[in-house]
DRENKOL-997015 format. One record per atom (N, C-alpha, C): residue in three letters; y, z, x. Coordinates in steps of 0.001 Angstrom, whole numbers, plus 500000, padded with zeros to 6 digits. Last residue first. Example, Ala and Ser with C-alpha at 12.3 -4.5 7.8 and 13.67 -1.06 7.14 Angstrom:
SER497750507080512850;SER498940507140513670;SER500030507870512900;ALA494310507800513190;ALA495500507800512300;ALA496700507800513200;
end
This chain:
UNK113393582018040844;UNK112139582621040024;UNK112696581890038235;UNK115449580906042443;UNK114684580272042024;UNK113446580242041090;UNK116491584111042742;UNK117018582729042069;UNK116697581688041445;UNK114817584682044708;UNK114827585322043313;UNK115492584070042344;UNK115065582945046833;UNK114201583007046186;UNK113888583772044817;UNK117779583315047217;UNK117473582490046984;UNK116190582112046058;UNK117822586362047918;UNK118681585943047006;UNK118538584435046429;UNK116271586240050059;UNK115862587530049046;UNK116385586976047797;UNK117726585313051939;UNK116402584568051293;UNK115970585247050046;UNK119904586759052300;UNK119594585008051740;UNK118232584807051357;UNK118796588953053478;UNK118953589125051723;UNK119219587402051261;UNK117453587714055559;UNK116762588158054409;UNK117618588760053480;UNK120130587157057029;UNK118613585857056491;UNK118181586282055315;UNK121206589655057052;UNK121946588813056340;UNK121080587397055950;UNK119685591076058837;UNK119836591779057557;UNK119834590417056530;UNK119325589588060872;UNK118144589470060575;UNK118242589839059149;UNK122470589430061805;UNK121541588544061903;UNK120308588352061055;UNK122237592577062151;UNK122925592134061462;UNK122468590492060858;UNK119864592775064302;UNK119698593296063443;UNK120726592486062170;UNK121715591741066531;UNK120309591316066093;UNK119775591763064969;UNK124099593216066808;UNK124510591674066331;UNK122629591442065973;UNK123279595651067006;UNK123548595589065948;UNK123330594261065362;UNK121915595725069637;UNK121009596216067973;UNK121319595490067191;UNK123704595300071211;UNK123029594247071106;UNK122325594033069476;UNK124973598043070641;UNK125844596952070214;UNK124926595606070169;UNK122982599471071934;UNK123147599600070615;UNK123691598603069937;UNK121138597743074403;UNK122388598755074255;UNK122215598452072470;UNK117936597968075949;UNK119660597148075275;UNK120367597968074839;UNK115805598458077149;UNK117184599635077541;UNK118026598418077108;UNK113065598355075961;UNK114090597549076933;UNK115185597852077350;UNK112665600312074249;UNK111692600359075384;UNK112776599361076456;UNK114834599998072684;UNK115068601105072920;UNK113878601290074350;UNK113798597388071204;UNK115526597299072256;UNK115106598761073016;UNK111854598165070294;UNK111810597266070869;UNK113003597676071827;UNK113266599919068247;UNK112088600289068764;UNK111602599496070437;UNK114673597867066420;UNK115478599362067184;UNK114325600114068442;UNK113156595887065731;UNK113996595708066563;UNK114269596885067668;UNK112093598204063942;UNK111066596997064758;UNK111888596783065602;UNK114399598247061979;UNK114001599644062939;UNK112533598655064008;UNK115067596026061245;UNK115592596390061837;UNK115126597217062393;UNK112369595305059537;UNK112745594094060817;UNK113489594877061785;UNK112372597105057971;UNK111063597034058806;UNK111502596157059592;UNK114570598298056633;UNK113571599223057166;UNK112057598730057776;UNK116019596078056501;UNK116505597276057552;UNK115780598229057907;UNK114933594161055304;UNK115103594075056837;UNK115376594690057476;UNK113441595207053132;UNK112619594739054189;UNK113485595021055165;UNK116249595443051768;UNK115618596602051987;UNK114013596306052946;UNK117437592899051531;UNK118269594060052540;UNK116970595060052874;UNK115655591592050030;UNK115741590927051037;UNK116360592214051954;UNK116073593072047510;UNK114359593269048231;UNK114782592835049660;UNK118816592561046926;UNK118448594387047453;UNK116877594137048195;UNK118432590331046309;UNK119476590334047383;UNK118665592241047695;UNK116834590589044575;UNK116461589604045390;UNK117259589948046570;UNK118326591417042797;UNK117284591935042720;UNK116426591711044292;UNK119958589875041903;UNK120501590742042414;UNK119680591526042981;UNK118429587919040479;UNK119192587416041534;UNK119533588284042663;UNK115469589812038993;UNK116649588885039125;UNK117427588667040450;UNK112055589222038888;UNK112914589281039767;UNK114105588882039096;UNK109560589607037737;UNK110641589194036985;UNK111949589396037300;UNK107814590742039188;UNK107751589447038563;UNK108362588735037986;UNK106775592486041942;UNK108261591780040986;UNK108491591101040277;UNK105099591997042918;UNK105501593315042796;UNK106505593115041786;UNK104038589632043265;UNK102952590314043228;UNK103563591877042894;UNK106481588140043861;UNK105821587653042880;UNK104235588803042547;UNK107441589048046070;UNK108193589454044950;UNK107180589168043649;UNK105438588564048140;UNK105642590393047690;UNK106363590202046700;UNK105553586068047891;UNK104271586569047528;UNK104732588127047116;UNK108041585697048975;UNK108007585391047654;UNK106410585826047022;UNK107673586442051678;UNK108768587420050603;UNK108831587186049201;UNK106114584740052730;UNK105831586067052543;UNK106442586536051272;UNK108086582490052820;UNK106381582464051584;UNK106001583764051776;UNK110246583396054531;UNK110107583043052872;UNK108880583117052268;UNK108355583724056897;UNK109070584757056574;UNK108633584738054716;UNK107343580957057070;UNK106518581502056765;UNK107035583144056569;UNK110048579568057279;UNK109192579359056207;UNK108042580227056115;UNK110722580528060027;UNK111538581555058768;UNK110737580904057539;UNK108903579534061819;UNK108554580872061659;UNK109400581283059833;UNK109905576924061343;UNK108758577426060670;UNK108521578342060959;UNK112362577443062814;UNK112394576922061028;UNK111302577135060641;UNK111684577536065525;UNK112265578595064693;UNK112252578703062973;UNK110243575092065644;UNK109246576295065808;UNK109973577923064963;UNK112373573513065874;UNK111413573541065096;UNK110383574827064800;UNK113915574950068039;UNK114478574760066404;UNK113176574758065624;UNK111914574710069996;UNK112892575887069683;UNK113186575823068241;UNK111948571894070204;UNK110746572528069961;UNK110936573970069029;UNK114397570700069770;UNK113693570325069148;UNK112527571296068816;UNK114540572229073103;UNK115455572544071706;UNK114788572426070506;UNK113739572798075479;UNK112864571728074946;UNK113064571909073050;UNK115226573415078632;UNK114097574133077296;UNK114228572672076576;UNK116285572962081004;UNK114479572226080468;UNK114051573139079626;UNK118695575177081100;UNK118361574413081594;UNK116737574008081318;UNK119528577826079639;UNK119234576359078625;UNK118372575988079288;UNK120348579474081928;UNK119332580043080755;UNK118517578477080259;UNK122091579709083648;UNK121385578254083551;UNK120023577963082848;UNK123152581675083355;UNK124286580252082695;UNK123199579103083190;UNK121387584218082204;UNK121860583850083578;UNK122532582165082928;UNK121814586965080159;UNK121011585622080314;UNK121691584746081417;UNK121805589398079554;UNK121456589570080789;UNK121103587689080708;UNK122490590513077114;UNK121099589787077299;UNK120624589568078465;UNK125536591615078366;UNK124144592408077508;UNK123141591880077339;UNK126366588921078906;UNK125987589892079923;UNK124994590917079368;
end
C-alpha cells in the first residue's frame, strides 16, 4: 500500500529484461566503487571495504533517495526498507571488492 502498487502491477513486464537490466546497472555500481577504491585506496583492507561501501550509501545513495521520497510524499518507513536495501549492497560490495584487492 505505501508504493501504492495496484495487484496487477507484474502484469506484461518483461522480468528477464528487469533482472537483466537490474544486474547490469549493479556491475556498473561495482566498477565504479572499485575505480574510487583503487584511485583512493590502494591498499584497501576487507574492513575497509565494508566502511567505503556504508559510507557512499548513506551519504549519497541514501540522502538521494531521502530527497526523492520527500518530493513524492513516501513516508519515512518506505525510506527506510529502500535505503536499508541500498546500505547493505554496498557495504557487500564494498566488502567483496576489497577482498578481492
Amino acid at each position: 500500500e505505501e508504493h501504492a502498487l495496484k495487484p496487477n502491477h507484474a502484469e506484461g513486464t518483461n522480468f528477464p529484461l528487469v533482472f537483466g537490466l537490474t544486474f547490469l546497472q549493479f556491475i556498473i555500481i561495482a566498477l565504479g566503487m572499485e575505480i574510487l577504491m583503487s584511485a583512493f585506496l590502494p591498499d584497501i583492507q576487507w574492513f575497509q571495504g565494508i566502511a567505503f561501501g556504508a559510507f557512499l550509501s548513506i551519504f549519497f545513495v541514501a540522502t538521494t533517495f531521502g530527497i526523492s521520497f520527500l518530493f513524492l510524499k513516501k513516508s519515512f518507513k518506505i525510506w527506510l526498507i529502500d535505503a536499508f536495501y541500498y546500505i547493505v549492497s554496498f557495504v557487500l560490495m564494498g566488502w567483496i571488492l576489497a577482498a578481492w584487492n
